[in-house]
C-alpha positions in Angstrom: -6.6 4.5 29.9 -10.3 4.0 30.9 -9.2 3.8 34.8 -7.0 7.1 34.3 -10.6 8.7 32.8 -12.7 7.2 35.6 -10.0 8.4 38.6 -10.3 11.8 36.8 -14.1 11.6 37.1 -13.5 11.1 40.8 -12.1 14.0 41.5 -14.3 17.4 40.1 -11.0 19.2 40.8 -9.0 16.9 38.7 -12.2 16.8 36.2 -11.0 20.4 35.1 -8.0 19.9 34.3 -9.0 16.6 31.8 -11.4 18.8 30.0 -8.7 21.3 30.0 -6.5 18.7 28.1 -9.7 17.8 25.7 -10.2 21.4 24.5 -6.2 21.8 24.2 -5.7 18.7 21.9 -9.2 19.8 20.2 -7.7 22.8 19.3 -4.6 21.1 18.0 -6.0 18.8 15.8 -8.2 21.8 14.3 -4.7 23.8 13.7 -3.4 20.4 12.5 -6.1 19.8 9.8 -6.0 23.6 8.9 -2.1 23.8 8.0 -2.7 20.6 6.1 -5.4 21.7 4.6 -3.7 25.5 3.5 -0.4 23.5 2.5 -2.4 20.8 0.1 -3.8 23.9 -1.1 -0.5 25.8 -1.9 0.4 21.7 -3.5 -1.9 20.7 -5.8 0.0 17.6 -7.3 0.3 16.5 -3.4 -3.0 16.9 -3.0 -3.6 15.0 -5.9 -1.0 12.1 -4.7 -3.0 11.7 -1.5 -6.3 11.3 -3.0 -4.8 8.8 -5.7 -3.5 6.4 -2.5 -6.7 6.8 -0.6 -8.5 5.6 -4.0 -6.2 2.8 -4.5 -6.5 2.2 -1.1 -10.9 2.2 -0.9 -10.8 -0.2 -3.7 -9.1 -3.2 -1.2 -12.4 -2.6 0.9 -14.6 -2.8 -2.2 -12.6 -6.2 -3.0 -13.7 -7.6 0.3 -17.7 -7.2 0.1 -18.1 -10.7 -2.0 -16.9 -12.0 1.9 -20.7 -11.4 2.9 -22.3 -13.7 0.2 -19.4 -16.1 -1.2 -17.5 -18.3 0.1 -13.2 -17.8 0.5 -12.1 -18.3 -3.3 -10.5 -21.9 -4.0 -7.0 -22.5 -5.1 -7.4 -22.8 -8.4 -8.8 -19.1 -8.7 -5.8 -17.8 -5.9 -3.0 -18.4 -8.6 -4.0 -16.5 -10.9 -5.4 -13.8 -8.8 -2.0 -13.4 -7.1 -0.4 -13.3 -10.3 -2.7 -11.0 -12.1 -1.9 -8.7 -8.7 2.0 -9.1 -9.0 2.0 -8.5 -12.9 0.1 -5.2 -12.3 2.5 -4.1 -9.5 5.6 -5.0 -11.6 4.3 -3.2 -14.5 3.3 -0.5 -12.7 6.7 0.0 -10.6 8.2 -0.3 -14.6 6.1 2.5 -16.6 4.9 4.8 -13.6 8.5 4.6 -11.9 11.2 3.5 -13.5 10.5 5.2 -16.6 10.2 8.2 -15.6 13.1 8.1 -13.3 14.9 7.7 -16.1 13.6 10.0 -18.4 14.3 12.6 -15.2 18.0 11.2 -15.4 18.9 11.4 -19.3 17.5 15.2 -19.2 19.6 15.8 -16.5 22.8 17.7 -16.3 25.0 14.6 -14.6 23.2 11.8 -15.8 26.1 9.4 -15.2 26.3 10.4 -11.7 22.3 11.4 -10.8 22.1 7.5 -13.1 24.3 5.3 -10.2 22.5 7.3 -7.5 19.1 6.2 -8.8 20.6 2.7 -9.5 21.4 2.8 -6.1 17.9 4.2 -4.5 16.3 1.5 -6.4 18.7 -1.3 -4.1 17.7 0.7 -0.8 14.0 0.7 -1.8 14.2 -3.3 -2.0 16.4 -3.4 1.0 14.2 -1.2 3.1 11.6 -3.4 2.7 13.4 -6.4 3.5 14.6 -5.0 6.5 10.8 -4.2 7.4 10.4 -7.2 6.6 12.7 -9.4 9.3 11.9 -6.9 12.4 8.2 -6.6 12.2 6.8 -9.9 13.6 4.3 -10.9 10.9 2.3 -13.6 9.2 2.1 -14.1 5.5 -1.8 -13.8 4.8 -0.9 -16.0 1.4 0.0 -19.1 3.2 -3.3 -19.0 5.7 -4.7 -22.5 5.2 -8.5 -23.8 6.1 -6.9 -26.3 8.2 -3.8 -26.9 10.3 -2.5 -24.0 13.0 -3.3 -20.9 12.2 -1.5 -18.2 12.7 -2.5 -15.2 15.2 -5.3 -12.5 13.3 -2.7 -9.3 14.5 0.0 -11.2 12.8 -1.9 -11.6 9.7 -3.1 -7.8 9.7 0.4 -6.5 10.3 1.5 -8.6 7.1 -0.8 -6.8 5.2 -0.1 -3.5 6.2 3.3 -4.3 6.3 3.5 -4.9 2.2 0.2 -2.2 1.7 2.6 0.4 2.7 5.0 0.4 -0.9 2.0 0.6 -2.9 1.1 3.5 -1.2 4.6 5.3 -1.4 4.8 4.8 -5.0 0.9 5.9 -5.7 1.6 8.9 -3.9 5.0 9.5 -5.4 4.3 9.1 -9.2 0.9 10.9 -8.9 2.9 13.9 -7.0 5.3 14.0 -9.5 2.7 13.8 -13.0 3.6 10.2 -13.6 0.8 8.1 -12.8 0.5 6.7 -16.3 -2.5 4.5 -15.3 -0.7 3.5 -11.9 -4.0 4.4 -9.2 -6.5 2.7 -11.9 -4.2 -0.7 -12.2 -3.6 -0.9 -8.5 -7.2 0.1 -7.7 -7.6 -2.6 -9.9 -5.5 -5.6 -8.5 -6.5 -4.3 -5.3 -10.2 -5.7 -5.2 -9.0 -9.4 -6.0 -6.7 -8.8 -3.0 -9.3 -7.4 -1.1 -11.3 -10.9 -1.3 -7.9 -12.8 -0.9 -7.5 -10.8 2.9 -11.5 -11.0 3.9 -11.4 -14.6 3.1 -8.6 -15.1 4.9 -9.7 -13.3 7.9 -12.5 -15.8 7.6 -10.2 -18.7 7.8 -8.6 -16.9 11.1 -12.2 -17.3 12.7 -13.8 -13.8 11.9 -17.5 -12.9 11.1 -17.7 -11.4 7.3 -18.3 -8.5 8.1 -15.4 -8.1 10.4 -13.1 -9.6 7.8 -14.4 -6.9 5.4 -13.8 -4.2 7.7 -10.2 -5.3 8.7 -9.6 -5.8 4.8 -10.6 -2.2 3.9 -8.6 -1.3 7.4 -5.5 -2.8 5.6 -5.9 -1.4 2.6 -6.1 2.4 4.7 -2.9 2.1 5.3 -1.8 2.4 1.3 -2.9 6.6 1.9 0.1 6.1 4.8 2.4 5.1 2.5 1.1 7.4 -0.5 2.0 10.4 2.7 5.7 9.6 2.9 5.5 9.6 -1.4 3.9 13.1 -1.1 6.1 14.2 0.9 9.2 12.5 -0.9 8.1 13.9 -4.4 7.3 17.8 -2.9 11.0 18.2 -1.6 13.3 15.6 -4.2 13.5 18.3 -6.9 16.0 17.7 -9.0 16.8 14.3 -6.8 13.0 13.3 -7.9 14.3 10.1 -9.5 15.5 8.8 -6.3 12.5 8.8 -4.6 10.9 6.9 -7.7 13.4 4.6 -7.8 13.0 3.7 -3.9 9.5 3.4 -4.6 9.7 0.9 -7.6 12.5 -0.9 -5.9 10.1 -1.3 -2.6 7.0 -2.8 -5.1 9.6 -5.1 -6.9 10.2 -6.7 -3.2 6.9 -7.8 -2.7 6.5 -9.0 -6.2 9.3 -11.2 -5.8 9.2 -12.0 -2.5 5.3 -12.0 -1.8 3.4 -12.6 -4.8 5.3 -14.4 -7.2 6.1 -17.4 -4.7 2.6 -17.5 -3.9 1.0 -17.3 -7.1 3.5 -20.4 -8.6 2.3 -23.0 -5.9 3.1 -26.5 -7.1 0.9 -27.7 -9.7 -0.4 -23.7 -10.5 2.6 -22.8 -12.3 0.6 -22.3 -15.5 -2.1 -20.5 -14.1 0.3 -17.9 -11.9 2.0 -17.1 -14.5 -1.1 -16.5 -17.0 -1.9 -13.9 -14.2 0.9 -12.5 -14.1 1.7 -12.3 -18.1 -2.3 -10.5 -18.0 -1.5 -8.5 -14.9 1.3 -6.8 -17.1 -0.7 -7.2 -20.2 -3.9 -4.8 -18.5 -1.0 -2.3 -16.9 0.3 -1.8 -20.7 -3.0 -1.1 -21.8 -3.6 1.7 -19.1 -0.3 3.4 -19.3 -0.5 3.8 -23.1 -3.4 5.3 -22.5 -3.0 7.6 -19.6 
């Protein structure tokens, strides 16, 4: 790209024509952001889902400052961490998904029918994710080790933004659709514990803390990604609104199971994964009675 700019630069003729193309794609952009803006406008509770999965996402970022004046947490504190994390996001695809999926279906007019279709999305929310899962080369960020091989930093990064990307989706969906019950606080919440889990790992992989810090709160930009296609989901399901919810809470139940669950129950921190997981669900509770 930078030798396409500098032979454009070499010729004044040619010159024109790239600040031709600037001003064009300037322009576009500024249309872009303007329909975005007008259409958020005319969608309040989209609006509203957006800004939940940006906040959910900011709080990874504020999880990652303790990187630039402590050191990576050890073992002992990672099992229940994880735990506390995968409890939250179980609970949270329960009361703030599932729940209202099915409060959506019983009220329906074919519940029987709109039930095994929900049933259904749930399976192809887990299986999306699985197949996202095998075709995106990745590394688990859970298994990065002080010593031994590591594995490549990009590898790491698209793991994390790889499993970022269903907590997202269902932020966006369930606050689109006026079911948040507590869902942005409690992942906003198990966020900054992962937050310190992804910096320190960066830190393993060989970068500076502030680095790590900024590539944690990079990952956890991607959740307002994610909480875009759960915008978009919830605006146009209408009376099929259960099936996005269900996708959503199928998608979080996959990295539970898969991610956070295995990582958390390490041999010989059985006890204290599952203490963090049993509180994770314990503090989700809480928040969805309340909200």
């Amino acid at each position: 790209m930078s030798q396409l700019v500098a032979q454009h630069y070499a010729h004044p003729t040619a010159r024109r024509h790239l600040w031709a193309g600037m001003i064009m794609a300037v322009v576009a952009l500024a249309f872009v952001a303007e329909q975005s803006a007008q259409w958020l406008g005319a969608h309040p509770m989209a609006a509203k889902g957006l800004q939940a999965s940006l906040l959910a996402g900011l709080a990874t970022g504020l999880g990652a400052l303790p990187v630039l004046f402590l050191r990576r947490p050890s073992d002992r504190l990672m099992a229940p961490m994880l735990g506390l994390a995968g409890g939250m996001m179980l609970a949270a695809s329960l009361f703030s998904l599932l729940v209202p999926a099915v409060q959506h279906v019983a009220a329906s007019e074919a519940p029987w029918l709109l039930g095994l279709a929900t049933g259904l999305a749930f399976l192809a929310g887990t299986r999306l994710m699985q197949q996202m899962d095998r075709r995106m080369p990745h590394a688990h960020v859970k298994t990065v080790e002080a010593g031994g091989a590591l594995p490549n930093v990009a590898l790491v990064v698209a793991a994390i933004a790889l499993h970022n990307i269903p907590e997202g989706l269902a932020v966006g969906v369930s606050a689109a659709a006026g079911a948040d019950h507590g869902m942005t606080l409690g992942i906003a919440i198990q966020n900054v514990p992962e937050g310190w889990i992804v910096a320190s790992a960066m830190i393993v992989l060989g970068a500076a803390p502030l680095r790590a810090a900024l590539i944690a709160l990079g990952t956890g930009l991607v959740e307002p990604v994610g909480g875009l296609f759960g915008v978009i989901a919830s605006t146009l399901a209408g009376s099929t609104l259960p099936l996005a919810l269900a996708a959503a809470a199928g998608a979080m139940l996959w990295v539970v199971s898969h991610e956070l669950i295995p990582a958390s129950h390490k041999p010989g921190r059985e006890a204290a994964g599952t203490l963090g997981l049993a509180s994770g669900f314990a503090i989700m509770t809480v928040l969805a009675a309340v909200f």
